[in-house]
C-alpha positions as CSV (number, residue, x, y, z in Angstrom):
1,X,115.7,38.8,3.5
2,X,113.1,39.5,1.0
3,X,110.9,36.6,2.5
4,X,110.9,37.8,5.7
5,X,109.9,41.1,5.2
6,X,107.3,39.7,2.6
7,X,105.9,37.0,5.0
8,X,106.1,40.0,8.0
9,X,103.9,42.1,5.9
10,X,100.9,39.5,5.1
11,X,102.0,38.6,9.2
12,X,100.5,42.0,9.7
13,X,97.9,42.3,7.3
14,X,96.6,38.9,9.2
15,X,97.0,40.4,12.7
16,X,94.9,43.5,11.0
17,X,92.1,40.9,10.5
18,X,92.3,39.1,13.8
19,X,92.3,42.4,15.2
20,X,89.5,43.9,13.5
21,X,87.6,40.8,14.5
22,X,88.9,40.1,18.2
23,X,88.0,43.6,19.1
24,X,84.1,43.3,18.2
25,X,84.2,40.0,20.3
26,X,85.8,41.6,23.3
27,X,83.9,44.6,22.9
28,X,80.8,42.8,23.7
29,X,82.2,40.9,26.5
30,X,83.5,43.8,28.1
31,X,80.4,45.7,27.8
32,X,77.7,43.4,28.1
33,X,80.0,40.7,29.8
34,X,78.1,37.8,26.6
35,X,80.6,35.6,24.8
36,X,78.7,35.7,22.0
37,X,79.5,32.5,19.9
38,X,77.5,33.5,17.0
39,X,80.2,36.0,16.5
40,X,81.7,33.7,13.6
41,X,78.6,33.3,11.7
42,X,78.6,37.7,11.8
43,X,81.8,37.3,10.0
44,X,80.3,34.7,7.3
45,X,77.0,36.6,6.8
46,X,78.9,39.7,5.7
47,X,80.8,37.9,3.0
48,X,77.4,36.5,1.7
49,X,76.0,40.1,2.0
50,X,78.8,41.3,-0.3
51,X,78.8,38.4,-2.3
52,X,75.0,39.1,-3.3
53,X,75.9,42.7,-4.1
54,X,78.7,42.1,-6.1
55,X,77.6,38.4,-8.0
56,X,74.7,38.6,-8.1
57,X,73.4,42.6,-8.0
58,X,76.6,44.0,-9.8
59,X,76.9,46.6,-7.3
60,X,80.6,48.1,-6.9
61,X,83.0,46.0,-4.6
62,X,83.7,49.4,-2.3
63,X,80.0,49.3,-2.1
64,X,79.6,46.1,-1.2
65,X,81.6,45.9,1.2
66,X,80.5,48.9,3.3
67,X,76.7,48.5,2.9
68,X,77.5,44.5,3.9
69,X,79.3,46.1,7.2
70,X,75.7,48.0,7.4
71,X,73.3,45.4,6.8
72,X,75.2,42.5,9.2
73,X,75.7,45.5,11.8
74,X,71.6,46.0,11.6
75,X,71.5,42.3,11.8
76,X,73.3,41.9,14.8
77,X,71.3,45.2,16.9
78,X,67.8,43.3,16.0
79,X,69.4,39.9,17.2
80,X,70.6,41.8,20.6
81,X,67.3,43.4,21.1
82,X,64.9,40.2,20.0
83,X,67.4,37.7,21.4
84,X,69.9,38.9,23.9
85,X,68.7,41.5,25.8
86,X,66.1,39.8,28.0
87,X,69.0,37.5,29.4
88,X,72.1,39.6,29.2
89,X,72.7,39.2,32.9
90,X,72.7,35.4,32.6
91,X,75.7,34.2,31.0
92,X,74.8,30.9,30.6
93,X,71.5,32.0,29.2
94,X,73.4,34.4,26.3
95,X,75.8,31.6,25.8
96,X,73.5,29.2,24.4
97,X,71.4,31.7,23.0
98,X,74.3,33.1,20.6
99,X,75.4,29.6,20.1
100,X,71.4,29.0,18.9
101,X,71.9,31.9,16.6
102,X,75.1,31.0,15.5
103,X,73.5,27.7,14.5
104,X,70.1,29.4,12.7
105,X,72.7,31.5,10.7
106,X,74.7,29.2,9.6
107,X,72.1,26.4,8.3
108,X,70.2,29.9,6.8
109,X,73.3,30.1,4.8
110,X,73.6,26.8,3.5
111,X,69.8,27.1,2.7
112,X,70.4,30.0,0.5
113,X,73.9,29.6,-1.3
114,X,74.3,25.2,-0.6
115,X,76.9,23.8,1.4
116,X,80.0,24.5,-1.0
117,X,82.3,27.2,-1.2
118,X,80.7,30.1,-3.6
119,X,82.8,31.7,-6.1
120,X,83.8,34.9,-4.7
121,X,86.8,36.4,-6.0
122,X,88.7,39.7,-4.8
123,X,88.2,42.5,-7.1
124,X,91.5,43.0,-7.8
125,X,94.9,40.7,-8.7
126,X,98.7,40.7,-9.2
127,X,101.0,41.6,-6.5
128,X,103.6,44.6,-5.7
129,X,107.0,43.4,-6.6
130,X,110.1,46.0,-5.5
131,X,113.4,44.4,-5.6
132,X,112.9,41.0,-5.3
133,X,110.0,41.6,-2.4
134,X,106.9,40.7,-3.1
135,X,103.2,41.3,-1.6
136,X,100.3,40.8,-3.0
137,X,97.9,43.9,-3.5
138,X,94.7,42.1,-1.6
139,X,97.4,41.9,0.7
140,X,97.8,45.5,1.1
141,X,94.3,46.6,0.4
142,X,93.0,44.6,3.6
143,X,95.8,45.9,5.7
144,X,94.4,49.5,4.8
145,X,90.9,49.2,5.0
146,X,91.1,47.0,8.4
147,X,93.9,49.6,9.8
148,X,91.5,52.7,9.2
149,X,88.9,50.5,10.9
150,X,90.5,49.6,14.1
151,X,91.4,53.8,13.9
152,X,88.7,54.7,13.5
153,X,87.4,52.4,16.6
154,X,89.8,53.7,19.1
155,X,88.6,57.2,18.5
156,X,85.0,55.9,19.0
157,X,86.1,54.5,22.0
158,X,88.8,56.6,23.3
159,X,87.7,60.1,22.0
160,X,84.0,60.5,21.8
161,X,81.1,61.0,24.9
162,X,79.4,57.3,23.9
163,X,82.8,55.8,23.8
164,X,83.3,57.1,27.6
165,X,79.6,55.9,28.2
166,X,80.8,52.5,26.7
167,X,83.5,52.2,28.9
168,X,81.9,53.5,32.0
169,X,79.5,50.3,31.3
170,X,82.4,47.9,30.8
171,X,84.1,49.5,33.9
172,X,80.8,49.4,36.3
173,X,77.4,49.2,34.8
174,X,75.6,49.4,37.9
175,X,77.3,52.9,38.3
176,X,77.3,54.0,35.2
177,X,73.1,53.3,35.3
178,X,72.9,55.2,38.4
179,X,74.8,58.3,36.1
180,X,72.0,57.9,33.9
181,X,73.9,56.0,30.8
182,X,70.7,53.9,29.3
183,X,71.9,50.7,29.1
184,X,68.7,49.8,27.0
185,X,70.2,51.8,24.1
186,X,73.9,51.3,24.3
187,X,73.8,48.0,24.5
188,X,72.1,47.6,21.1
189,X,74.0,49.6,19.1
190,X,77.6,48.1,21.1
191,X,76.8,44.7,20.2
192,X,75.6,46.5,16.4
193,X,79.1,47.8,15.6
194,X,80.7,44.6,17.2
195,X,78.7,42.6,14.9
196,X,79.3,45.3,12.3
197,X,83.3,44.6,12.8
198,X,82.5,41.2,12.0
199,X,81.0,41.7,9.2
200,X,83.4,44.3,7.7
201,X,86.0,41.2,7.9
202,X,84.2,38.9,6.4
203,X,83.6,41.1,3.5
204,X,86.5,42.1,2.6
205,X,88.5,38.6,3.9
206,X,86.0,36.1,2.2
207,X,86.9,36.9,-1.3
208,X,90.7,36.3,-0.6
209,X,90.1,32.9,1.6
210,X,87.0,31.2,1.1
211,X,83.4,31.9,1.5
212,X,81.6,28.8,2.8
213,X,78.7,28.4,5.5
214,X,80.9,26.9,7.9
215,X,83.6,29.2,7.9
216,X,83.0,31.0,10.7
217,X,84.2,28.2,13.0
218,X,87.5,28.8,12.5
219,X,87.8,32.9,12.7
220,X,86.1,32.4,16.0
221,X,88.7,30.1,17.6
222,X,90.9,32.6,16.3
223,X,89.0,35.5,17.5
224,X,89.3,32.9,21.3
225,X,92.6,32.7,21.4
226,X,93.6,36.4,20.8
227,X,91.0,37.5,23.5
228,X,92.6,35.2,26.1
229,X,95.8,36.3,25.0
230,X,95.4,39.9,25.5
231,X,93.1,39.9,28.3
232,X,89.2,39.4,28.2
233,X,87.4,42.8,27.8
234,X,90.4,44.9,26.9
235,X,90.4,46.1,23.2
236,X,93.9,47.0,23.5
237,X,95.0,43.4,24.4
238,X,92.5,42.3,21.6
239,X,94.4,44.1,19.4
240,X,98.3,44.1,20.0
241,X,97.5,40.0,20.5
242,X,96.3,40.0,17.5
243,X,99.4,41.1,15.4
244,X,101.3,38.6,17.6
245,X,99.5,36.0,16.1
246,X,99.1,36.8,13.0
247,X,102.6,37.5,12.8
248,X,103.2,33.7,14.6
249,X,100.9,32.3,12.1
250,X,102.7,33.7,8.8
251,X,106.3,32.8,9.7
252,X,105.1,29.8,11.5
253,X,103.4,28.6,8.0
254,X,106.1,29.5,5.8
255,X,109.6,28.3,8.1
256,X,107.5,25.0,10.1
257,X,105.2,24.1,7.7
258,X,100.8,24.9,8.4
259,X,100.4,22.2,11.3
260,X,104.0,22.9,12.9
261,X,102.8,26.6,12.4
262,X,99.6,26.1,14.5
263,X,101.5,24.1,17.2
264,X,103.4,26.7,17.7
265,X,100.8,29.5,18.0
266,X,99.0,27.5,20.7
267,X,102.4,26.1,22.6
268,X,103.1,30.1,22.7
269,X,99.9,31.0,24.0
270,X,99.5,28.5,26.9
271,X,103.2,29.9,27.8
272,X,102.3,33.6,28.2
273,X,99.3,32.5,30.2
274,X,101.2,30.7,32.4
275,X,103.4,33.6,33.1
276,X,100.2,36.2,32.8
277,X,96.9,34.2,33.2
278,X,95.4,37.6,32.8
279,X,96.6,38.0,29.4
280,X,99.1,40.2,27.8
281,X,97.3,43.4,29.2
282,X,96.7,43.1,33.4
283,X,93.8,43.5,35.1
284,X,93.9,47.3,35.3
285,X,93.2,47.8,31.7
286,X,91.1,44.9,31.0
287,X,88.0,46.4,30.4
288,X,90.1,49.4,28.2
């Protein structure tokens, strides 16, 4: 018993991540309608960003972490003014152009901090232990800080005027330009706090995992399969197919073993989307 609920809790903290993550990618998708593939390399540039801060400039972790979010969020509005913007209504054009800046990032990485994992250790150790359970405390921290982030991103979305703007792009841009909502300026600052998202992750997930110039790869198949799961565009989807598979992934590694686990994640997704191609949330709340 005390596994399970253990193993459910870092099965939640995971989701947490995937969630905080999926919903910047599907954000900018729904909004912009780019599959942006640099997305990963967002994630990896805000653990370097914290990494400097806290290795290298002794700054405070807490700091680090939130001025990282800030400087790969800046990063990210430059890249969708300089790079993306001229060609957002080309989707070919946006694909290879993030996958171009997912490349430049990534060898701008290596260039800086070499090929091999950096030593990059979360600030703080141990675990909670409570009769006979046990969970770490990075564990728990990540599951706060990413569960006041994805809060805090529904009320953006859900409960303020730019988060109705947002959505009245996502739902029918050409409208929602004829309502006066200046595309020119939302979608900057949309793909900013998607790329910001990504960032946040990677700051405060790197330490626990690994920080590496190629790690990005993997957090963006992730980020894939919970989009398609959930239904492209809908941050609600995103984000209740995220706990699924974080959930999947944590039993799945601890009862079948880390390649049985992954089988199983992906057997269980090419089910569901045989049953709902459109993903877990249908087409009427897609662009949520």
């Amino acid at each position: 018993m005390e596994t399970i609920v253990s193993t459910g809790v870092i099965g939640i903290s995971i989701g947490a991540q995937y969630a905080l993550i999926s919903i910047g990618f599907t954000l900018i998708f729904g909004i912009m309608g780019v599959v942006n593939f640099a997305h990963g390399a967002f994630y990896i540039i805000g653990g370097y960003f914290a990494y400097t801060l806290t290795s290298l400039l002794g700054a405070p972790f807490i700091f680090a972490v939130v001025l990282a979010t800030f400087l790969t969020a800046l990063v990210g509005y430059f890249v969708e003014i300089i790079v993306v913007e001229k060609y957002v209504s080309d989707h070919m054009a946006t694909m290879l152009l993030t996958l171009g800046v997912y490349q430049i990032m990534v060898t701008g990485a290596t260039l800086a901090y070499g090929a091999e994992p950096v030593d990059f250790r979360f600030p703080i150790s141990g675990a909670l232990r409570w009769h006979g359970y046990f969970v770490p405390y990075s564990t728990l921290v990540v599951l706060v800080v990413c569960a006041v982030a994805i809060v805090s991103i529904y009320y953006l979305v859900f409960m303020t005027r730019y988060g109705i703007a947002l959505r009245a792009m996502a739902d029918d841009g050409a409208v929602a330009r004829a309502q006066g909502i200046p595309a020119a300026r939302m979608f900057p600052m949309a793909f900013a706090i998607a790329t910001g998202l990504a960032g946040l992750t990677g700051a405060i997930v790197t330490p626990i995992l690994v920080l590496e110039p190629q790690g990005g790869e993997a957090i963006l198949g992730k980020a894939f399969i919970v989009v398609i799961l959930g239904g492209l565009g809908s941050v609600t989807g995103a984000t209740a197919s995220a706990f699924i598979v974080g959930l999947i992934e944590a039993y799945s590694s601890v009862y079948l073993g880390g390649s049985k686990g992954a089988l199983a994640l992906f057997v269980l997704v090419v089910l569901i989307l045989l049953v709902r191609p459109q993903g877990l949330i249908g087409s009427s709340a897609r662009k949520a």
